[in-house]
C-alpha positions as CSV (number, residue, x, y, z in Angstrom):
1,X,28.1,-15.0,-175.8
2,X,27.5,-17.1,-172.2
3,X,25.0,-19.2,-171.0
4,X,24.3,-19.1,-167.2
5,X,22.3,-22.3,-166.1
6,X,21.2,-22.5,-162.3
7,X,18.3,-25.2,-162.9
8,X,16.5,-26.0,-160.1
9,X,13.9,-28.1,-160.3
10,X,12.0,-31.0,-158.8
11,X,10.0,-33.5,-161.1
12,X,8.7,-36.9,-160.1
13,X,10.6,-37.3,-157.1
14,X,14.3,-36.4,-159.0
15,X,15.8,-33.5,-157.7
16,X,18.4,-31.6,-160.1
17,X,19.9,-28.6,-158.5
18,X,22.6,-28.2,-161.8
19,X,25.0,-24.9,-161.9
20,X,27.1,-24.0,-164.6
21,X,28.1,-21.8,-167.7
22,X,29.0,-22.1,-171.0
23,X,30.7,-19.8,-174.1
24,X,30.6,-19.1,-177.5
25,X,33.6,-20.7,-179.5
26,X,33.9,-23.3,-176.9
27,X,32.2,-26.6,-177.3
28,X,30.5,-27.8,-174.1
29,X,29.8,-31.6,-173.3
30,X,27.3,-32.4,-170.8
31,X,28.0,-36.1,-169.4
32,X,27.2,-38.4,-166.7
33,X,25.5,-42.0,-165.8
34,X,22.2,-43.0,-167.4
35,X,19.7,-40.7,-165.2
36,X,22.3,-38.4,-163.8
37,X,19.9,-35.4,-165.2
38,X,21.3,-34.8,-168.5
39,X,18.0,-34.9,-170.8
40,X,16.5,-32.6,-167.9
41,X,18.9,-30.1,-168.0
42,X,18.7,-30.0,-171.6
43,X,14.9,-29.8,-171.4
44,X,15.1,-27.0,-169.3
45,X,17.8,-25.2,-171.4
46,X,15.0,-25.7,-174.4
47,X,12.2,-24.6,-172.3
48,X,10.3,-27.9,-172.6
49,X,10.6,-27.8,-168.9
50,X,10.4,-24.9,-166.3
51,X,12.2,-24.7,-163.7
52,X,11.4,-24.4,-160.1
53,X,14.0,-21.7,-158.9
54,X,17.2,-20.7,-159.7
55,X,17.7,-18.6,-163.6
56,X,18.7,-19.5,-167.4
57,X,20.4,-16.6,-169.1
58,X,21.7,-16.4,-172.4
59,X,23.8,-13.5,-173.4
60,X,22.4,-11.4,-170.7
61,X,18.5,-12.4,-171.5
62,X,16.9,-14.3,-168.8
63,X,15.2,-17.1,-170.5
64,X,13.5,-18.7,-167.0
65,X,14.1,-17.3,-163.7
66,X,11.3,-19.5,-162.2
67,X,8.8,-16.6,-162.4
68,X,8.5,-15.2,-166.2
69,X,9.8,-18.0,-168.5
70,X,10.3,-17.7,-172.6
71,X,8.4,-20.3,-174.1
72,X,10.3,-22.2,-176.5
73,X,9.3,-21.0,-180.0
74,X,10.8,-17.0,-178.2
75,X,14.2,-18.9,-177.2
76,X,16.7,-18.4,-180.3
77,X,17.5,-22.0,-179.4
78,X,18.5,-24.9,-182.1
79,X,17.9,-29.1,-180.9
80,X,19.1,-31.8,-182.1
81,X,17.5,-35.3,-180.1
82,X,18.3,-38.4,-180.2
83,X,16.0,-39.8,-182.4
84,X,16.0,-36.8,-184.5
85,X,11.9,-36.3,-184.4
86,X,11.8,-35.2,-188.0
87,X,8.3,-34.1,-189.4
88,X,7.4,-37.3,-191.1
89,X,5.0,-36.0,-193.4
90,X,7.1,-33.5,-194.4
91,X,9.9,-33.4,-197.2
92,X,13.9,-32.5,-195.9
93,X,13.8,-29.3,-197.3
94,X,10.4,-28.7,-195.9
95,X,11.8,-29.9,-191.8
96,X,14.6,-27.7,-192.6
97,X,12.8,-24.6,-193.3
98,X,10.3,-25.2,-190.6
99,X,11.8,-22.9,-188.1
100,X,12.3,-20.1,-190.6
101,X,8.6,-20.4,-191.4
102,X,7.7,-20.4,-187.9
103,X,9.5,-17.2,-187.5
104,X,7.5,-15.2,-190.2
105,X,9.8,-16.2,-193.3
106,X,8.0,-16.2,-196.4
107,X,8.3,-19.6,-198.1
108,X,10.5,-18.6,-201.1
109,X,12.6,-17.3,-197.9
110,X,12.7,-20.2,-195.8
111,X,13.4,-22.6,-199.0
112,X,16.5,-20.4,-199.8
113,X,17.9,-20.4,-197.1
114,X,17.3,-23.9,-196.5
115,X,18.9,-24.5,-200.0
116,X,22.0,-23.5,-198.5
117,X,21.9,-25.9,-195.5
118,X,21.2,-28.7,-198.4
119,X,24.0,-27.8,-200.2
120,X,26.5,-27.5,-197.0
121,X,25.8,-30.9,-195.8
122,X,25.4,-32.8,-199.1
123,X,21.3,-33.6,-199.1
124,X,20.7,-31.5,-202.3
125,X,19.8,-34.9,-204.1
126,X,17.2,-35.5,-200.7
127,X,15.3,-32.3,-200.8
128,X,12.1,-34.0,-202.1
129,X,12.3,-37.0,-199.5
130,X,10.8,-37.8,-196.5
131,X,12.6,-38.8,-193.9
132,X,11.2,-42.3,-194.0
133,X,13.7,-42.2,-197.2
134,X,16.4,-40.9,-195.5
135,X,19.7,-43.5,-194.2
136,X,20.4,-42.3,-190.5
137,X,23.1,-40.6,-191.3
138,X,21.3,-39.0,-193.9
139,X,18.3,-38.3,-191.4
140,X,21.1,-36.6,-188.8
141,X,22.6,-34.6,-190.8
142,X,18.4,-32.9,-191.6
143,X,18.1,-32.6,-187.9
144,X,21.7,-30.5,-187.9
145,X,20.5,-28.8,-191.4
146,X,17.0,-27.9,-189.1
147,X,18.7,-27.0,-185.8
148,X,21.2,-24.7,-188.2
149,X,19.2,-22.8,-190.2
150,X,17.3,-20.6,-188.0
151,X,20.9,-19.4,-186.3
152,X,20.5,-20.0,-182.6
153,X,22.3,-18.5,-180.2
154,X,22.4,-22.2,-178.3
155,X,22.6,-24.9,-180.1
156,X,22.0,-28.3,-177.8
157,X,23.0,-32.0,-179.4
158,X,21.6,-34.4,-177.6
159,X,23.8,-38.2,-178.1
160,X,23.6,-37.1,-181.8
161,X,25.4,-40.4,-182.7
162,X,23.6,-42.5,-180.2
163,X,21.3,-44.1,-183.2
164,X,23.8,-44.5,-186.2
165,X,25.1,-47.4,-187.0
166,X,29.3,-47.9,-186.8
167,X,29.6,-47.1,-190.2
168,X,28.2,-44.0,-190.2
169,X,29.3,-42.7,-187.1
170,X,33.0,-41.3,-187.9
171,X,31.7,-39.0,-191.1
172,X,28.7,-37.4,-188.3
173,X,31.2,-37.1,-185.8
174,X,33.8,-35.0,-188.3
175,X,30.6,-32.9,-189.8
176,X,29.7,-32.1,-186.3
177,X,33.1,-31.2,-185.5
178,X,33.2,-28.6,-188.4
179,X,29.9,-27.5,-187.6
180,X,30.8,-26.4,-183.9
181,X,34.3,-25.1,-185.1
182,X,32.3,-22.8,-187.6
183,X,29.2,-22.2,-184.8
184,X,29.4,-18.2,-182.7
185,X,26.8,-19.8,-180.4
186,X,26.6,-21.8,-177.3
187,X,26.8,-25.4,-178.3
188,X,26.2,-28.0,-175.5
189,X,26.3,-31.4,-176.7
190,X,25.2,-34.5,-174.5
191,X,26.7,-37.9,-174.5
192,X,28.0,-40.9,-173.3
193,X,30.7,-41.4,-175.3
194,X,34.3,-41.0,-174.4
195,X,35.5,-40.8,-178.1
196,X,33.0,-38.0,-178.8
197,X,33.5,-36.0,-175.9
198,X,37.2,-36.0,-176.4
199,X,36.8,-35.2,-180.1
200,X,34.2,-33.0,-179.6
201,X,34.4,-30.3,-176.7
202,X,36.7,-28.0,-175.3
203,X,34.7,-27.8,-171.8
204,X,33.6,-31.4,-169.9
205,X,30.4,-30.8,-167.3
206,X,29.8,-33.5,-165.1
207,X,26.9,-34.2,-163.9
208,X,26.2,-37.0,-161.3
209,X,22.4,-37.3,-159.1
210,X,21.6,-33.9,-160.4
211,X,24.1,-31.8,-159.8
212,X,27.7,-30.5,-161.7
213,X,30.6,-32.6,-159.5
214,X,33.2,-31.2,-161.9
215,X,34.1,-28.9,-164.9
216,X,37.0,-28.5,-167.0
217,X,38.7,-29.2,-170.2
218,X,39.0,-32.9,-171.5
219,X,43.0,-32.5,-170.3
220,X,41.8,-31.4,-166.9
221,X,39.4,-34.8,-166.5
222,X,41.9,-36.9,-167.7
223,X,44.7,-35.8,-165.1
224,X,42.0,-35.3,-161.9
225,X,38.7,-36.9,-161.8
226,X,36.6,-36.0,-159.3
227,X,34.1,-38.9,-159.3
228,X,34.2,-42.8,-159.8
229,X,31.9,-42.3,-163.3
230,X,34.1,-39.3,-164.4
231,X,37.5,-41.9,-163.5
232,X,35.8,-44.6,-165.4
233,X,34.7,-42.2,-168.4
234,X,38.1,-41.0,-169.0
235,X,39.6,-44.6,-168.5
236,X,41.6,-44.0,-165.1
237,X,42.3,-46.1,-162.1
238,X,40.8,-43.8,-159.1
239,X,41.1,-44.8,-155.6
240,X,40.0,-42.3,-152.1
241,X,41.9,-42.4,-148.9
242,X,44.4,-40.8,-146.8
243,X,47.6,-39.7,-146.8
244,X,50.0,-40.9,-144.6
245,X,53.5,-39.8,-144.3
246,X,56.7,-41.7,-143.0
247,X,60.2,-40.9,-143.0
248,X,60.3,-42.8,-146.3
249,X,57.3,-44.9,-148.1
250,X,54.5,-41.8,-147.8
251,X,51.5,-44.0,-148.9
252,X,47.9,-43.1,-149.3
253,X,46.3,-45.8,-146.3
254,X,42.9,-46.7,-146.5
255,X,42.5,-47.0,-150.2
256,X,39.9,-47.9,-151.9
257,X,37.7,-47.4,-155.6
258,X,36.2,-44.2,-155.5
259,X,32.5,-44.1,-154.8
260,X,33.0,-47.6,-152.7
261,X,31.3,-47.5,-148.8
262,X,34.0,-47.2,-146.1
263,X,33.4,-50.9,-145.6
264,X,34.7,-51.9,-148.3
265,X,38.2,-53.9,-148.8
266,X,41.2,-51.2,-149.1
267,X,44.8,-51.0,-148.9
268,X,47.5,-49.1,-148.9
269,X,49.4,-47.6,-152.4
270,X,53.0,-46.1,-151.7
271,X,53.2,-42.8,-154.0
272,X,56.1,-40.5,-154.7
273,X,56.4,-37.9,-151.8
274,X,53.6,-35.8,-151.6
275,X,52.6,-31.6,-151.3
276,X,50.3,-32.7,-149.3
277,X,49.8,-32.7,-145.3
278,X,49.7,-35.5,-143.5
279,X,46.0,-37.5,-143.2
280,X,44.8,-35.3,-145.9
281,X,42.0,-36.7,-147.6
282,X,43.4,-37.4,-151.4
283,X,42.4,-39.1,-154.7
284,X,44.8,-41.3,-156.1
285,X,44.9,-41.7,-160.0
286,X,46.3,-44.5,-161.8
287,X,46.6,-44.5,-165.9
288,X,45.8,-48.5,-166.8
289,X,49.2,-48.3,-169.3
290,X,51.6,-47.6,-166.0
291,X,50.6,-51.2,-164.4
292,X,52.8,-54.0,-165.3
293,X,51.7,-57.5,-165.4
294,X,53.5,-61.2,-164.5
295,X,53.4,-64.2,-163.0
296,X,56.2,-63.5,-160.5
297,X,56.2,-60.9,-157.9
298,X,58.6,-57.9,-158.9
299,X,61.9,-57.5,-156.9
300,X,61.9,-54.0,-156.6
301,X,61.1,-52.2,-153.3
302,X,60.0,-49.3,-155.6
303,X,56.9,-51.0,-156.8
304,X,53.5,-51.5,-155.7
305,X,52.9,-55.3,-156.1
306,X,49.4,-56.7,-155.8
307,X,48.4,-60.7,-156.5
308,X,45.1,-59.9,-158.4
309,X,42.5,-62.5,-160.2
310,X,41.7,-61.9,-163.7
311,X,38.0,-60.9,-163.9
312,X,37.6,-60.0,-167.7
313,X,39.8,-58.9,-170.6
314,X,38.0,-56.6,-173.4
315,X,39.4,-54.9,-176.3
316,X,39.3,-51.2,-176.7
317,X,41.0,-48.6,-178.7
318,X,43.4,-51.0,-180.2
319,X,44.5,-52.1,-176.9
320,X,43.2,-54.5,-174.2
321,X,41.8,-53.3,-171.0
322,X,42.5,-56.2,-168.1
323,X,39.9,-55.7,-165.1
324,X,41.5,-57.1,-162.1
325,X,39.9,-57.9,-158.6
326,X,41.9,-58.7,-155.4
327,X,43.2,-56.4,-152.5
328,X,42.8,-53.6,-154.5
329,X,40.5,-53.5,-158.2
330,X,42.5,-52.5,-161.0
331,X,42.7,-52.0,-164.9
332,X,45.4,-52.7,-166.7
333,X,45.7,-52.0,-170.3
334,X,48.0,-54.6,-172.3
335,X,48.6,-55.4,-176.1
336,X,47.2,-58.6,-177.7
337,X,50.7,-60.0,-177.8
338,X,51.3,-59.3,-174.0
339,X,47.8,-61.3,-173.6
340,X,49.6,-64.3,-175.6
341,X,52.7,-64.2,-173.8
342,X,50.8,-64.2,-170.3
343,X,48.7,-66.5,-171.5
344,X,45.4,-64.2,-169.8
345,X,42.5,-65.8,-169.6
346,X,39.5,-65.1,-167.5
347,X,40.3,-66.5,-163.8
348,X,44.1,-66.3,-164.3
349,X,46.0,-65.6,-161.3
350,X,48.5,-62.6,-162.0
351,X,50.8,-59.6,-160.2
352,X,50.2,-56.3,-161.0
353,X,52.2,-53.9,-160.2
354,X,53.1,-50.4,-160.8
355,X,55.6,-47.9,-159.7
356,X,54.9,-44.6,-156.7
357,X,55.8,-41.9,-158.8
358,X,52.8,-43.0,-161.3
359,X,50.3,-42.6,-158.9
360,X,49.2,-38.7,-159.1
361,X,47.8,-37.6,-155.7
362,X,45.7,-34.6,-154.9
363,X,43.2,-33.4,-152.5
364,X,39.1,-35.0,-152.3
């Protein structure tokens, strides 16, 4: 089964002109900055929203070609939101037999069925609750249980996890991870986590202003980001400029944080020798682990070396991430004990420095 989006569409002044597709048996993650287009594409996908030109068709049925649109009760299509926007008055077993109802089930049908989806994610002891009763995970896993049961052909999550509380998130994130492994649908799930988008999908979309900048599997974002929000997503150093070749230092010139304006401050970061033409425009990645700080400048020719200012130090993943401005803006990642050793503080003076062959370069 495929889903082939080409949403075009124009509403209050934001223009989304978003192409892609999606398979069965591969999770999909939609990501991007905070009014990148996301919640529009997944309108559309829902048929909440119509869309100008362009088609959505899943598994060879056009669902909106800008002329003759499905409405959404017609579209085999399953939702999760964000804030879950369970029937309030309604018990769980009730919201999770809703669809089935809708679709001509008798009620001894729907509440069958729905039995089953009470049983497979542990609400049995919930049925007779409203959701006012419910814990938010226990809430979440009813929307899933609702989206489920009437076997869509596309299933959309939208930030599933966004409202849970820390202690609840891990269990939703596993559950969801065997619900999709289990799913023979489309499943596109929306986010602006790292951790769940890594866990989660087999296929990264990102979107940026309304349109897809890049697509590919979580591997392929974390070797080449394309953009200065997917570099930043995926926790990687990315810088834009030129190559330039000498006899021997070949150096990318001109360098500067992707998605800065040409005036901004840049340098120059020597890299191993390239495949790569001469003034060919390149990104340069960086992974924050291969930087190396000290108070001393390195010896070694075969380093880049950069006298930086510490701007802020913040823990994640069990490590620390060291933002660093100066002639070029970096992040370092470090252990605690490094930290002690340096003695990093905020406003510390400190070299970084990192070797060519761990820059990877390739074409912009």
């Amino acid at each position: 089964m495929t889903l082939r989006a080409d949403i075009q569409l124009t509403r209050d002044g934001f223009v989304c002109n978003a192409r892609f597709s999606a398979e069965s048996g591969e999770p999909c993650t939609l990501i991007g900055p905070n009014g990148s287009g996301k919640s529009t594409v997944a309108a559309a996908l829902a048929g909440i929203l119509r869309i100008d030109t362009g088609s959505i068709e899943l598994n060879k049925t056009s669902l909106d070609n800008g002329r003759r649109v499905l409405c959404p009760q017609r579209r085999n299509v399953g939702v999760v939101f964000q804030d879950r926007l369970l029937f309030p008055t309604m018990t769980v077993r009730d919201n999770i037999a809703f669809g089935l109802r809708a679709r001509g089930q008798s009620k001894n049908e729907a509440n069958r069925s729905a039995g089953k989806w009470l049983d497979r994610l542990d609400l049995t002891q919930h049925a007779d609750k409203r959701p006012s009763q419910l814990s938010g995970g226990q809430a979440q896993r009813a929307a899933l249980a609702r989206a489920l049961a009437i076997d869509p052909d596309l299933l959309i999550l939208d930030e599933p996890l966004a409202e849970l509380d820390p202690e609840s998130k891990p269990g939703i994130r596993r559950l969801i991870a065997d619900l999709l492994n289990e799913f023979t649908g489309v499943s596109i799930l929306i986010t602006h986590d790292p951790l769940e988008a890594r866990s989660l999908a087999q296929r990264i979309v990102v979107i940026e202003d309304g349109a897809i900048v890049q697509t590919g599997s979580p591997d392929d974002l974390q070797r080449t980001p394309r953009s200065a929000f997917a570099a930043a997503f995926v926790g990687i150093n990315l810088f834009a400029g030129v190559i330039t070749l000498t006899a021997d230092k070949p150096s990318v010139t001109g360098a500067r944080r992707a998605g800065q304006s040409d005036d901004a401050p840049s340098t120059t970061i020597r890299i191993a020798s390239p495949d790569l033409p001469d003034r060919a425009e390149v990104f340069a990645a960086l992974h924050p682990r291969a930087i190396i700080l000290s108070h001393d400048k390195p010896a070694s020719s075969a380093r880049n070396a950069h006298h930086c200012t510490v701007e802020s130090i913040d823990p994640i993943d069990g490590a620390l991430r060291v933002t660093l401005t100066g002639p070029i803006e970096l992040t370092a990642e470090i252990t605690d004990e490094a930290r002690t050793d340096l003695h990093l503080t905020a406003g510390s003076p400190i070299w970084a420095s990192f070797k060519a062959t761990e820059v990877r370069v390739y074409r912009r």
